[in-house]
N, C-alpha and C positions, 0 to 999 in steps of 0.2 A: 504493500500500500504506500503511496505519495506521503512524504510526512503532511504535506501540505492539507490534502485531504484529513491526515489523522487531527492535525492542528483544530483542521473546523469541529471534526467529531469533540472534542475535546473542550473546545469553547460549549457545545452545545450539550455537554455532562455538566459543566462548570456553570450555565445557564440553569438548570434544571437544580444542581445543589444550591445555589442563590435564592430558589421560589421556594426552597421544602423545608432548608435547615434553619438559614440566617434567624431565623426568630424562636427559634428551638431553644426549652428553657435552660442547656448544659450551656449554649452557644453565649445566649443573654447573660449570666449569670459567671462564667470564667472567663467570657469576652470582655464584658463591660461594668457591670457591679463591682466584683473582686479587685481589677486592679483601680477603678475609682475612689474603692474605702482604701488601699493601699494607698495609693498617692494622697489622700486627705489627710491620714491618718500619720501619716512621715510629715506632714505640711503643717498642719494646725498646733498652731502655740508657737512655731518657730520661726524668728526672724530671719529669713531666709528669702533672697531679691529672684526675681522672675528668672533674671538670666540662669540663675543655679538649679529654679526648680525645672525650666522646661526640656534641658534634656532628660534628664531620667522622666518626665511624662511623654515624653516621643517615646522613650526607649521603654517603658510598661506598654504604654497605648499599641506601639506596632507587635512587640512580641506575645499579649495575651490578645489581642484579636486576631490576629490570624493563626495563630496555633489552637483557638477554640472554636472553629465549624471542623477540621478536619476528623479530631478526633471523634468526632458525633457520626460521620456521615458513615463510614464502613459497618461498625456494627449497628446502625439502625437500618441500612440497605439488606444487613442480614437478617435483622427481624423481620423485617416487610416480605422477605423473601423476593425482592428485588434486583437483588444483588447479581443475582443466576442470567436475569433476562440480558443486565447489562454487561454479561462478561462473553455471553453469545452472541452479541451483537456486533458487526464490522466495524470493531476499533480495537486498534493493540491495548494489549493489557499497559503499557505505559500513557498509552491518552488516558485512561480512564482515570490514574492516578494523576498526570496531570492536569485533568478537566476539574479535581478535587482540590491541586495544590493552587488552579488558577481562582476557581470561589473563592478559599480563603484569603484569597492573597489582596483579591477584590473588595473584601467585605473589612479585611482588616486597612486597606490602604484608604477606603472610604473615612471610615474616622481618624485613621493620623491624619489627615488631609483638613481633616476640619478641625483638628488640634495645632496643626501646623499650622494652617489658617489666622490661629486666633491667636498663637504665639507672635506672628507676624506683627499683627495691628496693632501688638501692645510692645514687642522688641524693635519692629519694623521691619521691611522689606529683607533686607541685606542680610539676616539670619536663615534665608534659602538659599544655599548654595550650592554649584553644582554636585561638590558630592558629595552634601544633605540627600539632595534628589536621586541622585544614582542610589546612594546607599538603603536611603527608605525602601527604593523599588527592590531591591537584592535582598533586604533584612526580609522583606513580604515574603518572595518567595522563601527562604532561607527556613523561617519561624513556621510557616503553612507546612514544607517538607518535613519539618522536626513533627508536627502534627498531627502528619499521614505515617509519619515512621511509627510515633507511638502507638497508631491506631491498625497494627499489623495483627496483633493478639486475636484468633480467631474467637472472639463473641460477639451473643444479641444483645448483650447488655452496656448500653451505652455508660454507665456509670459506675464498670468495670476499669473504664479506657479511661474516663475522665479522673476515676482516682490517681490511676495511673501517671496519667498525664502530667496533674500537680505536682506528683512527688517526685518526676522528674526535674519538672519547670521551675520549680521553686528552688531550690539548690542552684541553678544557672540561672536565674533572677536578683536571688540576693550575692553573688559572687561577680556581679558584673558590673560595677562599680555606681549603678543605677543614686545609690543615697551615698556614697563614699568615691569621690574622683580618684582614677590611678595613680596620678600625682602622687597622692596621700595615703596610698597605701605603700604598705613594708613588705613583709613576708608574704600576706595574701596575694600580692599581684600577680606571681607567678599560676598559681590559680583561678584568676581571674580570668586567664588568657582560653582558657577549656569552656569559657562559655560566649557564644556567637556572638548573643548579645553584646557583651563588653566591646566590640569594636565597632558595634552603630553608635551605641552609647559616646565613646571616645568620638569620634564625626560629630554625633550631634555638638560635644561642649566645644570642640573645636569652632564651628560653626558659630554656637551662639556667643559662648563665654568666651572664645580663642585662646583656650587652656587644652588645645588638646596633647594626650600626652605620647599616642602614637603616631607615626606618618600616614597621614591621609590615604595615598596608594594600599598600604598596608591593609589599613582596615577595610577596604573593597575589596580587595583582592583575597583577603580572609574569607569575607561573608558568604564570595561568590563562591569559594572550595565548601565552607561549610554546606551550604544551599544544595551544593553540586550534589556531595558526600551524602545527604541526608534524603535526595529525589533516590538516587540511584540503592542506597539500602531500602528504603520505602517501597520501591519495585519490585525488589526483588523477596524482601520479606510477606508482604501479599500476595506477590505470587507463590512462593514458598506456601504458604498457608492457604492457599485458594480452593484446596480440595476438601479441609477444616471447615468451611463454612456453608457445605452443601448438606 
């Protein structure tokens, strides 16, 4: 098959996850709740300037919304018993995984956009920068692929994956310098480097505060091996498990 062709199949699973999942209450709730009381809950009571709080809220906002429709959509495909129609269907089993990693990445770029939006009009323009923009697009895919990786585990139960999910997530949330810039860390930093996050993170304060503490190139060219690294086990681990869920 044409990739080209596989490409549209692929928009049009990534279209179909967008009308079924996005508003699914795992999606709402680890997408948008969770890291809102996170970010409020590090913010309130502390004198703390916009410039410092908006990257770690780009870098929450892009990393739990697009890693929370992924995880939902494989085992509820298998509860509906859905799943089956869509793997018989003429599209390689990687469109199908990518038509999943493009929703998320959609859904979660939809709201850093409107966070980056409003960071804008209060930091102003000049805090988008090219490779703000690059890196936001690569961290999407990057977070959505981590998403569909965790969501390999052959079950119907979406709140299997979702536990999952956190106890992954959270460990390379809080290690990414999101509430603590690298600068400032000692020993952790070396640690820090194992989690994707930490180099959109580093971009964003680059960017807004121009404190970044790694080289720009660097941190794209991370996100994009991460991204890479996390499609291609994703693939393979679903396929691996494909026969588990019949």
């Amino acid at each position: 098959m044409k990739v080209i062709g596989q490409l549209e199949r692929s928009l049009a699973v990534a279209k179909k996850d967008l009308l079924v999942y996005f508003l699914k209450g795992p999606t709402l709730i680890f997408g948008l709740l969770l890291p809102s009381f996170l970010f409020i809950a590090f913010a309130i009571g502390r004198d703390l300037s916009v410039e410092f709080l908006m990257p770690g809220l780009l870098g929450m906002t892009v990393f739990f919304t697009t890693s929370a429709v992924g995880p939902v959509i494989a085992p509820w495909e298998t509860r509906m018993r859905t799943f089956e129609r869509l793997v018989s269907s003429p599209i390689a089993f990687w469109g199908i995984i990518l038509g999943d990693v493009i929703a998320s990445s959609a859904f979660g770029l939809f709201i850093t956009v409107i966070v980056l939006t409003l960071g804008a009009l209060v930091e102003g323009v000049g805090i988008i920068t090219g490779y703000l923009v690059v890196a936001t697009v690569l961290s999407s895919f990057c977070f959505s692929s981590l998403g569909l990786m965790l969501s390999s585990h052959p079950t119907s139960d979406p709140s299997r994956i979702m536990m999952l999910s956190t106890l992954i997530k959270f460990p390379l949330f809080l290690i990414s310098g999101v509430f603590i810039p690298l600068s400032e860390m000692t020993s952790a930093r070396f640690i820090s480097m194992l989690s994707p996050l930490t180099y959109y993170v580093d971009l964003a304060r680059l960017s807004i505060e121009g404190t970044g503490y790694l080289n720009p190139g660097l941190n794209v060219v991370a996100l994009a091996l991460w991204g890479s690294a996390f499609f291609a086990i994703a693939v393979l681990l679903h396929e691996k498990n494909l026969d588990k869920r019949f």
